[in-house]
C-alpha positions in Angstrom: -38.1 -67.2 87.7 -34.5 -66.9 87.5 -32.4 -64.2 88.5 -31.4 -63.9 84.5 -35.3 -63.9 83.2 -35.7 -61.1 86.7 -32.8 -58.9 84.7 -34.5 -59.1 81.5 -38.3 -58.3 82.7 -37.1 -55.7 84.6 -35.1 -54.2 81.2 -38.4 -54.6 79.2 -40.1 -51.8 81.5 -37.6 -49.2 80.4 -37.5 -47.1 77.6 -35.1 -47.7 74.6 -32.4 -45.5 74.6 -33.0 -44.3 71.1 -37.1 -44.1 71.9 -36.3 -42.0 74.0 -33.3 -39.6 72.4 -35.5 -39.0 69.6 -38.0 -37.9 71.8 -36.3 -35.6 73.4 -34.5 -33.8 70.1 -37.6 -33.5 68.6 -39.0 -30.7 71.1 -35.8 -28.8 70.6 -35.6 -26.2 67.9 -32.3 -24.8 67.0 -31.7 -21.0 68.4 -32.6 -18.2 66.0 -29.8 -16.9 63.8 -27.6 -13.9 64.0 -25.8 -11.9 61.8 -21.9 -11.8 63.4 -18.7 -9.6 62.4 -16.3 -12.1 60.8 -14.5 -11.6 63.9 -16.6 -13.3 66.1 -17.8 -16.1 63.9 -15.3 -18.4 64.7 -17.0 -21.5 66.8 -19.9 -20.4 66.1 -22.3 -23.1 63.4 -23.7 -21.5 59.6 -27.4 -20.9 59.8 -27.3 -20.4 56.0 -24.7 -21.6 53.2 -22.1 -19.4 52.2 -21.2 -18.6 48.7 -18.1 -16.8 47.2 -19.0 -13.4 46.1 -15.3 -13.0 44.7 -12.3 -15.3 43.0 -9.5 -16.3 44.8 -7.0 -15.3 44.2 -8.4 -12.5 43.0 -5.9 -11.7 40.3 -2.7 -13.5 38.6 0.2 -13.2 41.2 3.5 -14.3 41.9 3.2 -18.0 44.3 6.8 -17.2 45.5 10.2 -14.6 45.5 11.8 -14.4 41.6 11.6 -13.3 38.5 8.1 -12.9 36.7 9.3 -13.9 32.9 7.9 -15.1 29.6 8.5 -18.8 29.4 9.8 -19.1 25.9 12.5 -16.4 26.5 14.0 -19.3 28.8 12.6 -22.7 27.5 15.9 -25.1 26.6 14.2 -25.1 23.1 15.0 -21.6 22.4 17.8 -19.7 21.6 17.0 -15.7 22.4 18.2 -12.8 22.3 19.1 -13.6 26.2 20.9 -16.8 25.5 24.2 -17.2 26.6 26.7 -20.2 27.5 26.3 -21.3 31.5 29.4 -21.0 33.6 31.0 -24.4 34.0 29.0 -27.0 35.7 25.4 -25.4 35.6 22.9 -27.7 34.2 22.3 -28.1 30.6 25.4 -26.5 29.8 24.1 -23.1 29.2 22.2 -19.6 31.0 19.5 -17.7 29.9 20.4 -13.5 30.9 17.3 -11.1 30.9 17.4 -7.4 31.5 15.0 -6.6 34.8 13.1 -3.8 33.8 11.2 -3.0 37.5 10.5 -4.6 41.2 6.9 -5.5 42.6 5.9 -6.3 45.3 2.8 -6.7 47.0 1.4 -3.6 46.9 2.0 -3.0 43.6 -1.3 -1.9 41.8 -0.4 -0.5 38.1 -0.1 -2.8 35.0 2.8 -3.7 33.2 3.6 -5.6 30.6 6.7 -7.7 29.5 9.0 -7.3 26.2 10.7 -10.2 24.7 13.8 -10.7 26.6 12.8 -9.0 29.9 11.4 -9.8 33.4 10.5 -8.1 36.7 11.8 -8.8 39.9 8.8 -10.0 41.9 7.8 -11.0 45.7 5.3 -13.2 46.3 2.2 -11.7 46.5 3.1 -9.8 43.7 0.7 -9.6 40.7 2.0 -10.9 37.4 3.1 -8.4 34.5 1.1 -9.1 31.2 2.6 -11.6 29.3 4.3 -13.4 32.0 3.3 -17.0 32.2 6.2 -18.3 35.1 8.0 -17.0 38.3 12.1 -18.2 38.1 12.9 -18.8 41.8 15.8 -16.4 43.0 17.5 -19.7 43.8 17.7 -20.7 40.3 19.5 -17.4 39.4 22.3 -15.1 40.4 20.1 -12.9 42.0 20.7 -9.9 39.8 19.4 -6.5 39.6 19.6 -4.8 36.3 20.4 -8.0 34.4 19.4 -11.3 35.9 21.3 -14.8 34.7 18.8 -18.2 35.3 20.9 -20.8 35.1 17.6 -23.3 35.4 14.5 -23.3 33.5 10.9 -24.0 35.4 8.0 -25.9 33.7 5.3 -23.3 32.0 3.0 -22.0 34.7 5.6 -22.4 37.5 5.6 -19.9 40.8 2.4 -18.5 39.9 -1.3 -18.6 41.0 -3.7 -17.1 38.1 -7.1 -15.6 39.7 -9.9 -17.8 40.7 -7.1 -21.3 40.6 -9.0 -22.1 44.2 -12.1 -20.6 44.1 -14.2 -19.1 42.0 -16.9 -17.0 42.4 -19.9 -18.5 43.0 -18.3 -21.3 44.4 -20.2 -22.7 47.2 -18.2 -22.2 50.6 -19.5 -24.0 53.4 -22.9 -25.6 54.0 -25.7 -24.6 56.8 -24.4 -26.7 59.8 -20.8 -26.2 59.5 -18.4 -25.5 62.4 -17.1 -21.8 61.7 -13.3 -23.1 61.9 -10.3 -20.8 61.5 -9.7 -22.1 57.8 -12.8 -21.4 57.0 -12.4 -17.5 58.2 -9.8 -17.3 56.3 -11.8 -19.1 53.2 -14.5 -16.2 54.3 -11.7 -13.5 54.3 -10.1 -14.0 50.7 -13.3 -14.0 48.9 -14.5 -10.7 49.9 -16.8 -11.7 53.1 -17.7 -9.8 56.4 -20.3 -11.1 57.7 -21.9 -14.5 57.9 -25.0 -15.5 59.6 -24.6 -17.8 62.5 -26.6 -19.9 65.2 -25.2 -18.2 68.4 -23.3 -20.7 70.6 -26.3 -22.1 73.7 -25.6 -20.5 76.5 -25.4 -23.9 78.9 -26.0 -23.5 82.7 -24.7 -26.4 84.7 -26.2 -26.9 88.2 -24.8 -29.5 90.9 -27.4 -30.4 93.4 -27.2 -32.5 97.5 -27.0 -31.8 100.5 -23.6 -33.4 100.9 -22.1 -31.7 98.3 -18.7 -29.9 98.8 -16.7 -27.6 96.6 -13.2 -28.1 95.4 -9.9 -27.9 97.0 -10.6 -30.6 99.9 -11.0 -34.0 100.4 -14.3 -35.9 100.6 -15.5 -37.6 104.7 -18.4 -39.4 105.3 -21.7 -37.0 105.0 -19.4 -35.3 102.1 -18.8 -35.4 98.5 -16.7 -32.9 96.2 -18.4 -31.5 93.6 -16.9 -33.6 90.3 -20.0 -32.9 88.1 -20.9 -29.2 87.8 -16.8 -28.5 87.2 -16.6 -31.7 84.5 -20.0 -30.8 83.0 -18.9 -27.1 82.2 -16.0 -28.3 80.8 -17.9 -30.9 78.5 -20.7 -27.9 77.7 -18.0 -25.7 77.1 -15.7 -28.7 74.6 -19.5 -29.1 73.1 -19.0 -25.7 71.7 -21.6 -23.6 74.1 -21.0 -20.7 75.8 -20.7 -22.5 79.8 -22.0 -21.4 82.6 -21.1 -23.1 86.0 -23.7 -22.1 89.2 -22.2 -24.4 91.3 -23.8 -26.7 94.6 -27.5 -26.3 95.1 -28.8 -27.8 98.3 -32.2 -30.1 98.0 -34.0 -27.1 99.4 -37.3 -27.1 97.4 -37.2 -23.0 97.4 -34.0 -22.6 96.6 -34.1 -25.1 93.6 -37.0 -23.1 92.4 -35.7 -20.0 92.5 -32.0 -20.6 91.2 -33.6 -22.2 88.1 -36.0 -19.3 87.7 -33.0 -17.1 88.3 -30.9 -18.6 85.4 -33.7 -19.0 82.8 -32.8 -15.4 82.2 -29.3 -16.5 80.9 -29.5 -19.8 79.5 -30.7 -21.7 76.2 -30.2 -24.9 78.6 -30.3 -25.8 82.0 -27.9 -29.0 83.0 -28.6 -29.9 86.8 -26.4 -33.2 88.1 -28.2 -35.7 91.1 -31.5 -35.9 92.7 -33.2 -38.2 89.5 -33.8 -41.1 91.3 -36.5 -42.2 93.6 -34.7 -42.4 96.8 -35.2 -40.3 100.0 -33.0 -37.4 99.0 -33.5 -37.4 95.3 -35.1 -33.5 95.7 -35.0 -33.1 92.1 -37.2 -35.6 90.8 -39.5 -35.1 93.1 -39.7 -31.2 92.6 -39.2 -30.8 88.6 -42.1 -33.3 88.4 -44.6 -32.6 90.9 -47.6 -32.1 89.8 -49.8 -28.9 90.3 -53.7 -28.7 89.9 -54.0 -32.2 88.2 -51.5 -31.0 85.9 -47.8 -32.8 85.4 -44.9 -30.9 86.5 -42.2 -29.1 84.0 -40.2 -31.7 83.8 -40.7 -35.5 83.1 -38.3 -38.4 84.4 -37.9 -41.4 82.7 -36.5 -45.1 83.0 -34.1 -45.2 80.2 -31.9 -48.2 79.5 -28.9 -46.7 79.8 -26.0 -48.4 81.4 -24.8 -46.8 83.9 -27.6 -44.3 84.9 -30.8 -45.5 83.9 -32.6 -42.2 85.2 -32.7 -39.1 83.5 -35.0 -35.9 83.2 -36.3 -33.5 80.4 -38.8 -31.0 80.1 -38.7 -27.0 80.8 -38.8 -24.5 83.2 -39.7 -20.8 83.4 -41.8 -18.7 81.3 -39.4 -18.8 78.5 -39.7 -22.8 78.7 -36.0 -23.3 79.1 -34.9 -27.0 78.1 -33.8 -28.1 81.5 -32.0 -31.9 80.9 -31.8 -34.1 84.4 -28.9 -36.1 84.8 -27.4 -38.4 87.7 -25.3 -37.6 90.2 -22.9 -40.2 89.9 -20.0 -38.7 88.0 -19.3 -41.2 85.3 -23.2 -41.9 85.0 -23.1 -38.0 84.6 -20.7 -37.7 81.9 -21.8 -40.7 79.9 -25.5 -39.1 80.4 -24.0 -35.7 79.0 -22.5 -37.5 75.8 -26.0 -39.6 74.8 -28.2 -36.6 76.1 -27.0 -33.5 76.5 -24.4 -33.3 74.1 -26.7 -33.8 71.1 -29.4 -31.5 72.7 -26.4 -28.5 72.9 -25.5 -29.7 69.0 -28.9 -29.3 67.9 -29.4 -25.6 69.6 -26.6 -24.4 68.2 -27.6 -25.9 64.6 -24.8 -28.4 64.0 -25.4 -31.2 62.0 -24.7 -33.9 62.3 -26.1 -33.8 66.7 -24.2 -37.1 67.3 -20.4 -38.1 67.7 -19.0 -39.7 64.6 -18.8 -43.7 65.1 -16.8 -46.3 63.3 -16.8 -50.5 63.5 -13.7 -51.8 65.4 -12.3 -55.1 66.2 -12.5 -56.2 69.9 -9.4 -56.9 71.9 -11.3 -58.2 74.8 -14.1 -59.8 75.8 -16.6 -58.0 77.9 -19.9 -58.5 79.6 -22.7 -56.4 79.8 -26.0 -55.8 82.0 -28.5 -57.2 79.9 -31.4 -55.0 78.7 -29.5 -52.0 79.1 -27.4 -49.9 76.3 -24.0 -49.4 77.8 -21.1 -47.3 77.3 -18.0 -48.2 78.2 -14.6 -46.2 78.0 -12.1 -47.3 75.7 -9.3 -47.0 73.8 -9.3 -47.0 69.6 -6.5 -47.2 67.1 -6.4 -48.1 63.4 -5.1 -51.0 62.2 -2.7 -51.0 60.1 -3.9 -52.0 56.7 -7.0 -50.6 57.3 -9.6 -50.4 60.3 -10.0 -50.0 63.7 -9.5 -52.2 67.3 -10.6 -50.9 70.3 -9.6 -52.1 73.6 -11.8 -51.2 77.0 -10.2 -49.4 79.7 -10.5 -51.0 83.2 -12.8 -50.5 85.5 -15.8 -50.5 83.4 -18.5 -46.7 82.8 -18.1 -45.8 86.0 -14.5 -45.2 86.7 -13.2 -41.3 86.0 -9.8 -42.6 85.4 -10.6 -44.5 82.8 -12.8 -41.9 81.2 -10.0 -39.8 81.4 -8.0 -42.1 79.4 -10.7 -42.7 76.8 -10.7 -41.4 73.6 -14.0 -43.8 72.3 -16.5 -45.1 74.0 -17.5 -48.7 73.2 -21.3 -49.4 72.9 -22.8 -52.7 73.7 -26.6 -53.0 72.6 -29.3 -54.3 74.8 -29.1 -57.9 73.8 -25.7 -58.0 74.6 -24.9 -59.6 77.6 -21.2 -60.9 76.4 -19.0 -59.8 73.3 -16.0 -61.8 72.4 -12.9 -60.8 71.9 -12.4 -60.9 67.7 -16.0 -59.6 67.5 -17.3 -56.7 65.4 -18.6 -53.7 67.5 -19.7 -50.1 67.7 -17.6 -47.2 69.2 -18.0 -43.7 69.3 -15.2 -41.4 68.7 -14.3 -38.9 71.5 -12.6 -35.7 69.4 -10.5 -35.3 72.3 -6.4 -34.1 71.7 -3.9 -36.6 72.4 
């Protein structure tokens, strides 16, 4: 047998990466929902659509500083009783003058109404006086106070906003599974809402486990590593939109696993721990979460996925609340890529977002690339529209497992199982990273 046909029977023993995800999701439930303060909504995903219970605006007002007037006491077509000829060089060779009869502002609250050849001075904000049907800009006049000359006529309808132009009530807001987005408390605001009812952000906890682990701040010597994953987890969790949590190093101590995770099942909606899946020597993990007890499999069940890089992952509870506990590597870029196809969608789906998975687009291939066959990998990259339409994407160097170029990624390229080699000029998948550039 050839070291190709070894590859591929070897591949055929794991499980499919999408077997496997839907596994998973489908013993998670998202977290019950609250009722939150408009406040504290923000971040936080609708459990329930929200629908306007007012107009906005909420009544006809002034779009912008002027003078609220009736629009055929200074149409061209009309000759009133405000007509008069425009100093020299004002367009269309003539002015309209109207008396000003009052201010308002803002906070103005009692109703006028406007006579034929008169207008009120008006800030934005301001509601309209009955009968006016367009705002002059101050620009467009001389700015007068008892008597006010517009040397340029608007359109009908001009620098004003009549109630309900953006929404009306009834209109439906935002739909179950939204992100509660500044906008969108403002959209809440103006139509008269307080209170919406939210999934509460997960409360993630993010635990590194080894031996040779060492904090931050120092270099890494033989026998010792610096802790990258529990610091780039909680900042992934935390990106994901849950509330993150960061216990730091755990050593393979069999008690001490136990009884941190015990410990934090108080606190979390999810447990995250980083190394120990495998099957090697040290792998303490693995070989606690799934002992089994009595006949009886442990907590937490370990699987072969093929996922390129880190083929070994965990899921399953812990603790009499059955906290979902997700396993992943210890090798930092086989961590992170484990936290987008895993964990990521299992923080979405607690937190009730939909949809759980990153948005993904075709894109033309700048490059050709091989790829482990069997296994589903994903590999940094770079994406940018075309212009004219589309999308390219060009892999970063160094391949899944280097942090720089995950750092530099702002997609990550997918290659299927039964790809071993994509050509430059080919068609392929990417997922989009919503990371700020």
């Amino acid at each position: 047998m050839t070291a190709t046909a070894d590859a591929e029977a070897a591949a055929n023993e794991l499980t499919p990466l999408a077997d496997y995800l839907g596994s998973v999701l489908r013993r998670l439930r998202a977290l019950p929902p609250l009722d939150l303060d408009l406040t504290q909504a923000y971040g936080n995903v609708l459990a329930e659509d929200v629908v306007a219970p007012h107009s906005y605006p909420a009544f006809d007002q002034a779009a912008v500083d002027g003078y609220a007037a009736r629009w055929e006491d200074i149409s061209g077509g009309s000759r009133g009783p405000g007509y008069v000829p425009a100093p020299s060089g004002m367009p269309g060779g003539r002015s309209i003058r109207l008396n000003v009869v009052g201010d308002l502002g803002a906070s103005s609250w009692r109703p006028v109404r406007l006579t034929p050849g008169s207008c009120f001075s008006v800030a934005a904000g301001a509601p309209l006086p009955i009968g006016a049907d367009v705002v002059v800009p101050v620009e467009w006049t001389d700015q007068g106070m008892a008597a006010v000359e517009i040397f340029r006529a608007p359109k009908r309808g001009y620098g004003l906003r009549r109630a309900g132009e953006e929404l009306g009530a009834g209109t439906l807001l935002a739909r179950a599974g939204a992100y509660v987005s500044p906008a969108l408390v403002a959209v809440f605001a103006a139509t008269g809402i307080g209170h919406v009812v939210v999934r509460p952000s997960p409360r993630v906890v993010i635990v590194a486990t080894g031996d040779e682990l060492v904090d931050v701040g120092r270099g890494s010597q033989p026998g010792q590593v610096v802790d990258t994953n529990s610091h780039a987890l909680t900042a992934a969790a935390a990106e994901a939109g849950a509330l993150a949590y960061r216990v730091g190093i755990c050593d393979d101590d069999p008690e001490a696993l136990r009884g941190l995770l015990e410990d934090q099942t108080l606190r979390a909606d999810l447990i995250i721990t980083t190394g120990g899946t495998g099957t090697g020597p040290g792998d303490m993990v693995r070989r606690i979460l799934s002992r089994r007890d009595g006949g009886r499999a442990g907590p937490v069940t370990f699987t072969e996925v093929a996922l390129y890089p880190g083929t070994a992952l965990g899921f399953g509870t812990v603790g009499a609340e059955e906290v979902p506990v997700v396993c992943l590597p210890g090798e930092p870029g086989a961590a992170l890529i484990g936290f987008e196809v895993l964990a990521r969608p299992a923080i979405q789906l607690l937190a009730g977002a939909e949809p759980v998975f990153r948005p993904s687009v075709r894109a033309h291939l700048l490059e050709t690339v091989s790829s482990p066959v069997g296994l589903r990998e994903f590999r940094p990259a770079h994406v940018a529209e075309r212009r004219g339409g589309g999308y390219t994407v060009q892999p970063l160097a160094g391949g899944p497992f280097t942090l720089s170029g995950l750092a530099e990624a702002n997609g990550l390229l997918v290659l299927g199982e039964r790809v071993t080699t994509a050509a430059a000029g080919s068609t392929v998948d990417v997922l989009l990273l919503d990371r700020r550039r």
